[in-house]
Each structure stands twice: as C-alpha cells, then as structure tokens.
C-alpha positions in Angstrom: -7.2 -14.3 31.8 -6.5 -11.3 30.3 -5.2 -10.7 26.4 -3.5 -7.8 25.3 -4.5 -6.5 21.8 -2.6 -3.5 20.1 -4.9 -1.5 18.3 -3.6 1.2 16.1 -5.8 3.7 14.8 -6.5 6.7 12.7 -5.7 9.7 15.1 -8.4 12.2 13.3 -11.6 9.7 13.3 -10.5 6.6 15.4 -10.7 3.9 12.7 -8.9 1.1 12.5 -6.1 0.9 10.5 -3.9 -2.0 11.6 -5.6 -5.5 11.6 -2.8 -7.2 12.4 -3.1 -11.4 12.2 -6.9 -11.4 13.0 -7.8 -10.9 9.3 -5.8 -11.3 6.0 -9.1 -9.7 4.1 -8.6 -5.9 4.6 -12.2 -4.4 5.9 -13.9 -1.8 4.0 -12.6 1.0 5.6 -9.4 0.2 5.7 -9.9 -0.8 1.8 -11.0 2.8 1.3 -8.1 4.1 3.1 -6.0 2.8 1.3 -7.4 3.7 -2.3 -7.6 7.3 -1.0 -4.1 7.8 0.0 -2.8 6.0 -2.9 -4.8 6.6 -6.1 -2.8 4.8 -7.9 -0.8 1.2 -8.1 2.5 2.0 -6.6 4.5 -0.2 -9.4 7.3 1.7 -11.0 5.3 3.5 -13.8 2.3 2.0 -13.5 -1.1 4.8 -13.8 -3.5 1.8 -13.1 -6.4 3.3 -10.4 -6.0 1.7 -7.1 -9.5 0.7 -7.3 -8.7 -1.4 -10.4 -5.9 -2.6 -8.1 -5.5 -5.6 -5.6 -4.5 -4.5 -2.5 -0.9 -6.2 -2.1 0.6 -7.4 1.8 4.4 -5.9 1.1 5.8 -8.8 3.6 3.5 -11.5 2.9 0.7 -12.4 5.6 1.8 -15.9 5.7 5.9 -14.5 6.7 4.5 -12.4 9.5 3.0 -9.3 7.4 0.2 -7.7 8.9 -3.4 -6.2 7.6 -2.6 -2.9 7.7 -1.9 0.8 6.1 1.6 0.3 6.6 2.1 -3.1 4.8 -0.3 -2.6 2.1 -0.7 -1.1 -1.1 -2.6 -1.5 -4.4 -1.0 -3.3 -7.5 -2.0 -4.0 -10.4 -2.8 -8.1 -10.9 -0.1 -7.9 -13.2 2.9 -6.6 -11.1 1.4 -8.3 -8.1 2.5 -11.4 -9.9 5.8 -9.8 -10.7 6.3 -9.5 -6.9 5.3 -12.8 -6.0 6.5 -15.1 -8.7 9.0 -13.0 -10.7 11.5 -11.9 -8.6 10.8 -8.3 -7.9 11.2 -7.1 -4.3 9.5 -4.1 -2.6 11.2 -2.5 0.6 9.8 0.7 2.2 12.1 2.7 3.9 10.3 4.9 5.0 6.0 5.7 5.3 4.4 6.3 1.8 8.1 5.6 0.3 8.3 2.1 -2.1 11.5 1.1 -3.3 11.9 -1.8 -5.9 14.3 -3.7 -7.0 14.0 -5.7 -10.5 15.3 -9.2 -11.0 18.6 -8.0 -12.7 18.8 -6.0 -9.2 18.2 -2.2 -10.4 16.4 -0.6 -8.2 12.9 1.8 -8.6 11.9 4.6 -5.8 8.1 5.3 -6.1 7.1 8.1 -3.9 3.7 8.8 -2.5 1.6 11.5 -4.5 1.4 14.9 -2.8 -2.4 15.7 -1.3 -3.9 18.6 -1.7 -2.9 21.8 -3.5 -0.5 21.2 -6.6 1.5 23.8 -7.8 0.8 22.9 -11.3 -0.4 25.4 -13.3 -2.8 23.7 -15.1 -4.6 21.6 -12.8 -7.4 19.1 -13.6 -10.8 19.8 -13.1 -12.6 18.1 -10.4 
C-alpha cells in the first residue's frame, strides 16, 4: 500500500524544489527561486526581468518535463512563443547552462549570471 515519492529539495533550508508531475503551476517558492537565481529571461540577449517573465518548462510538462529548478526558467512571452511555435530549441548541458539553437540551426550558449561579488569596477548601487 505503500507509494514512493522522490522529493528533492534545497539542501540549505529544505524547500521544495522539484514538483515533479503533481503540479504543472510552480508554487511560490519555487516561483521565487527561480526569479532569484536567474534575474533575468535566459533568451539569447534578452535583459527582460524574470519577474516580467513566464516561467518556461524546457521539456514540456505534457512530454514528461517536470515542475522544477532544473527544467524551468523565465522567458519572456515573446521568446516563449519562439520556443514553442517557432522552431527554436533549448538544451541544457549542464546546471544553469542554456544552449539554443535558432530555426536556421545556429546555435546561442546563455550562461548563468555570477552571484555575488563582481569584479567590475564600477558596480551598481544596491
């Protein structure tokens, strides 16, 4: 009678990051996760602020993608559409890494943004 559930969670705090197939709605937290490591929409050039963003199953939820850090990021409505309808694939090769590849098959590596100290010497005010 007995049902296995794997739960993966944050290491520091103990929230849940990984929601597998029992929601395709991220939670809050994991929402705000996500907008805190990223910052940003992680299309090729794109500055748009994640919370601006949709948050964006890389394998879709209905092929087997899951609700979680891993398989989410946020995108702009605009290249979210791109994605979906347009031809543009996203692969992740690694954690935090994006790679996309356009229609016409040129391909894009988006890394994560560093957190924490920047060696820039002008930094922004905060």
């Amino acid at each position: 009678d007995a049902t296995l559930r794997r739960l993966v969670t944050d290491p520091v705090d103990g929230r849940l990051l990984d929601y597998g197939h029992t929601t395709y709605q991220p939670p809050q937290a994991l929402v705000d996760f996500i907008i805190a490591r990223d910052r940003t929409c992680r299309f090729p050039t794109s500055d748009t602020p994640a919370p601006a963003c949709d948050l964006d199953h890389r394998l879709p939820y209905h092929d087997g993608g899951t609700t979680s850090e891993h398989n989410l990021q946020p995108l702009a409505r605009r290249f979210q559409l791109d994605k979906t309808l347009h031809g543009w694939r996203l692969d992740s090769p690694e954690p935090g890494v994006l790679v996309w590849t356009s229609p016409a098959g040129r391909t894009y590596r988006v890394n994560p943004e560093p957190i924490g100290p920047t060696t820039d010497p002008d930094p922004p005010p905060f």
